[in-house]
Backbone as JSON Lines, residues from 0, in Angstrom:
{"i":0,"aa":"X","n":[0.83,-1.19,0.0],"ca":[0.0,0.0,0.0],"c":[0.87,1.26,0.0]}
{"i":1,"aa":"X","n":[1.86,1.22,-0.79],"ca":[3.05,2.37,-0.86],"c":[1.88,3.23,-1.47]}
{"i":2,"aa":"X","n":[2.54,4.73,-1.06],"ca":[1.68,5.79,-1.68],"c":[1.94,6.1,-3.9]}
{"i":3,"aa":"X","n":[3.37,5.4,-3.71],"ca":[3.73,5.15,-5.38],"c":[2.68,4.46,-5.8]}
{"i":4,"aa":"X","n":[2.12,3.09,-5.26],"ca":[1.4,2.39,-5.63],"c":[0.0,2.85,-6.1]}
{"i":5,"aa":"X","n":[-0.01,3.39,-4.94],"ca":[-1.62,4.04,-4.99],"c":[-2.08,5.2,-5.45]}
{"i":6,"aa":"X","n":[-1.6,6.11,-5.67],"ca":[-1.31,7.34,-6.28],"c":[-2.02,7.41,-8.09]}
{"i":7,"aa":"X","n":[-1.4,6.48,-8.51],"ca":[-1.85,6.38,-9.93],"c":[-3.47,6.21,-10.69]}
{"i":8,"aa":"X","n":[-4.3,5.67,-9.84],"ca":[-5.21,5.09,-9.35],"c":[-6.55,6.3,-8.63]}
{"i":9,"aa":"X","n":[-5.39,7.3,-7.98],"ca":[-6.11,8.1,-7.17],"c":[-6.16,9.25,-8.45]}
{"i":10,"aa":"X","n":[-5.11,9.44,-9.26],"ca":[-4.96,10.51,-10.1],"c":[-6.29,9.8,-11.02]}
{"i":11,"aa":"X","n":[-6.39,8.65,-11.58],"ca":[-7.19,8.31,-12.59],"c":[-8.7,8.25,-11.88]}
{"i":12,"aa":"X","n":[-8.82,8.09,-10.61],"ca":[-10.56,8.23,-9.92],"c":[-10.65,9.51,-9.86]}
{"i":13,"aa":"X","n":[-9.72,10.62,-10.51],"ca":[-9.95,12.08,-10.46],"c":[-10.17,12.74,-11.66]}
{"i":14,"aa":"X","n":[-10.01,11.65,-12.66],"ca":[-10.35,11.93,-14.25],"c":[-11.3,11.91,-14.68]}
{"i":15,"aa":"X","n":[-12.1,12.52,-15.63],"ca":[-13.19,12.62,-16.42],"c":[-12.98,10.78,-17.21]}
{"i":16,"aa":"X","n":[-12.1,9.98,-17.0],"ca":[-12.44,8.79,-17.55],"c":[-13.09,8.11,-16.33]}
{"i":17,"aa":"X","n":[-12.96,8.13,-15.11],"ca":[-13.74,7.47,-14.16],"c":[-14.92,8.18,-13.98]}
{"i":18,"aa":"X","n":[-15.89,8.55,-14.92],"ca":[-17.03,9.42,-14.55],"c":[-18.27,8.26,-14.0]}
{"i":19,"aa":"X","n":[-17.83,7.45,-14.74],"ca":[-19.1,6.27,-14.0],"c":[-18.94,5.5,-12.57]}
{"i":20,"aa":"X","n":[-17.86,5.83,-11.99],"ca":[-16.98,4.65,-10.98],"c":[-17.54,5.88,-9.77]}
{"i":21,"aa":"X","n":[-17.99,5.1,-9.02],"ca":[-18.81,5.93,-7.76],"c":[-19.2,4.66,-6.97]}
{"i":22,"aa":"X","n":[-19.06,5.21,-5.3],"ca":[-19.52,3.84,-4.27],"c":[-18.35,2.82,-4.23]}
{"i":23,"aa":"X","n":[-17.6,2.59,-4.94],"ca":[-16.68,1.72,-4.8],"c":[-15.18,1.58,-4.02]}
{"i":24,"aa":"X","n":[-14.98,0.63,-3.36],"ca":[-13.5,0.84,-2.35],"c":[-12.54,-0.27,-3.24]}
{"i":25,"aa":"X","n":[-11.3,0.21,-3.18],"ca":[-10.8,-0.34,-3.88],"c":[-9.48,-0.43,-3.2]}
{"i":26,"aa":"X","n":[-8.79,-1.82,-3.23],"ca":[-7.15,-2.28,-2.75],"c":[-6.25,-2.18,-3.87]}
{"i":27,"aa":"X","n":[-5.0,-1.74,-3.49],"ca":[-4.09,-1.81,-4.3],"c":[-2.36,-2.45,-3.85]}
{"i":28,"aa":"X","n":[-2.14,-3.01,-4.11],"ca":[-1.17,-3.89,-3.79],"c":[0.0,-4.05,-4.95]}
{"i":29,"aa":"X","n":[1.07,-3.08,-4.83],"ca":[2.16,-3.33,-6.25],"c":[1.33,-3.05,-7.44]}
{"i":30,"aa":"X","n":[0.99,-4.15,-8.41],"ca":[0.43,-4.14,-9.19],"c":[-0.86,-4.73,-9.73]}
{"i":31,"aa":"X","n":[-1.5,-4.76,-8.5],"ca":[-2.67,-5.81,-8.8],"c":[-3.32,-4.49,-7.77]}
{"i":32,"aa":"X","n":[-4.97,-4.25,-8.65],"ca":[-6.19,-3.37,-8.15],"c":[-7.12,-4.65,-8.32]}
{"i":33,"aa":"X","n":[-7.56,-4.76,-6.88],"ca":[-9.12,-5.06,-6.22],"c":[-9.86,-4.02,-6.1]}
{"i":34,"aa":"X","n":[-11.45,-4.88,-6.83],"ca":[-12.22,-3.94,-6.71],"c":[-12.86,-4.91,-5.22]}
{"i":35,"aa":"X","n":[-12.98,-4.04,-3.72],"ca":[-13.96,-4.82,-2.77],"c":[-15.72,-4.76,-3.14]}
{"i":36,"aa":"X","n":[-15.99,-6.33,-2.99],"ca":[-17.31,-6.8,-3.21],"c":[-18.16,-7.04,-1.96]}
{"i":37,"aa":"X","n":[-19.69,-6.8,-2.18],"ca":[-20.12,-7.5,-0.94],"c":[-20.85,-6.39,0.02]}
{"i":38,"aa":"X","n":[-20.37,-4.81,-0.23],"ca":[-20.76,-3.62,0.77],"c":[-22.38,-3.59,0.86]}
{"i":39,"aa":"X","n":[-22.7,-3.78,1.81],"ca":[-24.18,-3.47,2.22],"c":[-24.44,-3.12,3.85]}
{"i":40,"aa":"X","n":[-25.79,-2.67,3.9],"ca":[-25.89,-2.31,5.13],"c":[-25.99,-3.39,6.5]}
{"i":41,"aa":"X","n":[-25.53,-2.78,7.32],"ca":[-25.18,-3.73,8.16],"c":[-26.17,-3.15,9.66]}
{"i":42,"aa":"X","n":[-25.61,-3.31,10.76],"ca":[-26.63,-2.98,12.31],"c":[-26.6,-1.5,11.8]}
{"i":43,"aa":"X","n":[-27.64,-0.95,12.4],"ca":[-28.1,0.52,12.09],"c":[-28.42,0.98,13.42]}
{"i":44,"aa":"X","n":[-28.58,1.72,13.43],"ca":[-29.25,2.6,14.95],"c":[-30.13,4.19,14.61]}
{"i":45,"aa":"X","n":[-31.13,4.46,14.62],"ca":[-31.74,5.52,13.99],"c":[-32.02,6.21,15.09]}
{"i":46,"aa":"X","n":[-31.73,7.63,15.94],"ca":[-32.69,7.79,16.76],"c":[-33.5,8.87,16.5]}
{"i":47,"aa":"X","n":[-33.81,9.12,15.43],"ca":[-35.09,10.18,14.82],"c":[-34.54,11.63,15.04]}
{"i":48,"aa":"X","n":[-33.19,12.06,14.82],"ca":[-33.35,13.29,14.91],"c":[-31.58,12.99,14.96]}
{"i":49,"aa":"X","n":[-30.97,14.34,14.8],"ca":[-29.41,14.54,14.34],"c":[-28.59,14.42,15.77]}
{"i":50,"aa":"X","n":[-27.28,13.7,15.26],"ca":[-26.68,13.21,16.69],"c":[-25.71,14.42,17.2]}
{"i":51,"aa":"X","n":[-25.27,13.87,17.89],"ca":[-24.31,15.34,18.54],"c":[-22.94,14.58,18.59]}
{"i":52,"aa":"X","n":[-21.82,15.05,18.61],"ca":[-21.14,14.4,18.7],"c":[-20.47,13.46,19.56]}
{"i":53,"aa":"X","n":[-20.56,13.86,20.86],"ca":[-20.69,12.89,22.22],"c":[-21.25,12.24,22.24]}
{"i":54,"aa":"X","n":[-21.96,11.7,21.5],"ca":[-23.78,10.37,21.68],"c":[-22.59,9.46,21.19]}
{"i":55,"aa":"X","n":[-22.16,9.54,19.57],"ca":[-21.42,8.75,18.61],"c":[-20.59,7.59,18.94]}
{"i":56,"aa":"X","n":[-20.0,7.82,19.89],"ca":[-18.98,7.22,20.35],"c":[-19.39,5.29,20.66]}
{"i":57,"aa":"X","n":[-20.33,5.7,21.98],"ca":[-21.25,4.54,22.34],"c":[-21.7,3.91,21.42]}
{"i":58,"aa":"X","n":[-22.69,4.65,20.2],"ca":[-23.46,3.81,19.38],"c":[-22.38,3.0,18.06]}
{"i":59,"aa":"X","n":[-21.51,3.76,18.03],"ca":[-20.56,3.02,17.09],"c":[-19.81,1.56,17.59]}
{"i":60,"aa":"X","n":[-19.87,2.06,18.27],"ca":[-18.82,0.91,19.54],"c":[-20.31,-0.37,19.48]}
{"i":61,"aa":"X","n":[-21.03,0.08,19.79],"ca":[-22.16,-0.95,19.71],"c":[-22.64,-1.38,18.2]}
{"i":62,"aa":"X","n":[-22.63,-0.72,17.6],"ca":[-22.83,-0.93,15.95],"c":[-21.84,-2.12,15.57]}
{"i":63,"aa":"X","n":[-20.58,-1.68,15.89],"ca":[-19.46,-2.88,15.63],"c":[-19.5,-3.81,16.01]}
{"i":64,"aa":"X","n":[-19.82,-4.31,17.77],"ca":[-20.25,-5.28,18.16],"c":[-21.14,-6.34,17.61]}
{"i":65,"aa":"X","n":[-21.84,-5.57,17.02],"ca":[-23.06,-6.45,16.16],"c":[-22.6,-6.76,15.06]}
{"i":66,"aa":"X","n":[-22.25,-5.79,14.34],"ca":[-21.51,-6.36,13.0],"c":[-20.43,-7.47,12.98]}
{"i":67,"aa":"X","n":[-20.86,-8.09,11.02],"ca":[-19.39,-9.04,11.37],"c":[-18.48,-8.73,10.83]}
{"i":68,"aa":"X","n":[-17.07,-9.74,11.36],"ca":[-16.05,-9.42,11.07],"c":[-15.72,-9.37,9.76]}
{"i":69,"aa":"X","n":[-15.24,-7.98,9.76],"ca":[-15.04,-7.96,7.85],"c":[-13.57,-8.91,7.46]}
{"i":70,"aa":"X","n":[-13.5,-9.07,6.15],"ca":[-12.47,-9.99,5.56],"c":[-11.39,-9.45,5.33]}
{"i":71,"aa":"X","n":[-10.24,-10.05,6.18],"ca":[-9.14,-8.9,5.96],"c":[-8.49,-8.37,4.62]}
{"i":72,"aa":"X","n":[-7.85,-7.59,4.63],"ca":[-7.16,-6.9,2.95],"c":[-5.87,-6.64,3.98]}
{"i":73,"aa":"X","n":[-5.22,-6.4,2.55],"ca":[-3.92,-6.05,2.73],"c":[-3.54,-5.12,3.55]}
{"i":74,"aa":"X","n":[-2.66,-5.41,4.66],"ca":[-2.07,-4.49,5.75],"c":[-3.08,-5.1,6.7]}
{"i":75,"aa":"X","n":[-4.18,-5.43,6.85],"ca":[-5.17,-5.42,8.23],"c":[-4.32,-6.88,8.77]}
């Protein structure tokens, strides 16, 4: 995940040729680009009205708990 690596990639998701490429996370490793598959919603927590930033902390921490363990990539 050298920034050489990744860089090239970042210049071309900034081009008028990636105009369709949106939503997507992507690994880069030397010379091989993964596109990651699979993103959907996962535990949610709604509480009807805008959070503050001190609430966040707790509900994330609990959000994760519930969620599963994602599949590692490179460096994790």
């Amino acid at each position: 995940m050298a920034p050489e690596n990744i860089s090239p990639l970042v210049v071309w998701l900034g081009s008028t040729e990636s105009k369709d490429v949106t939503g997507r996370v992507f690994e880069v490793e030397g010379g091989k680009i993964t596109v990651a598959e699979g993103w959907r919603h996962g535990p949610t927590q709604d509480k009807g009205a805008r959070w503050e930033p001190k609430e966040i902390g707790p509900v994330v921490a609990d959000l994760l708990a519930k969620a599963e363990t994602p599949a590692p990539v490179y460096g994790a």
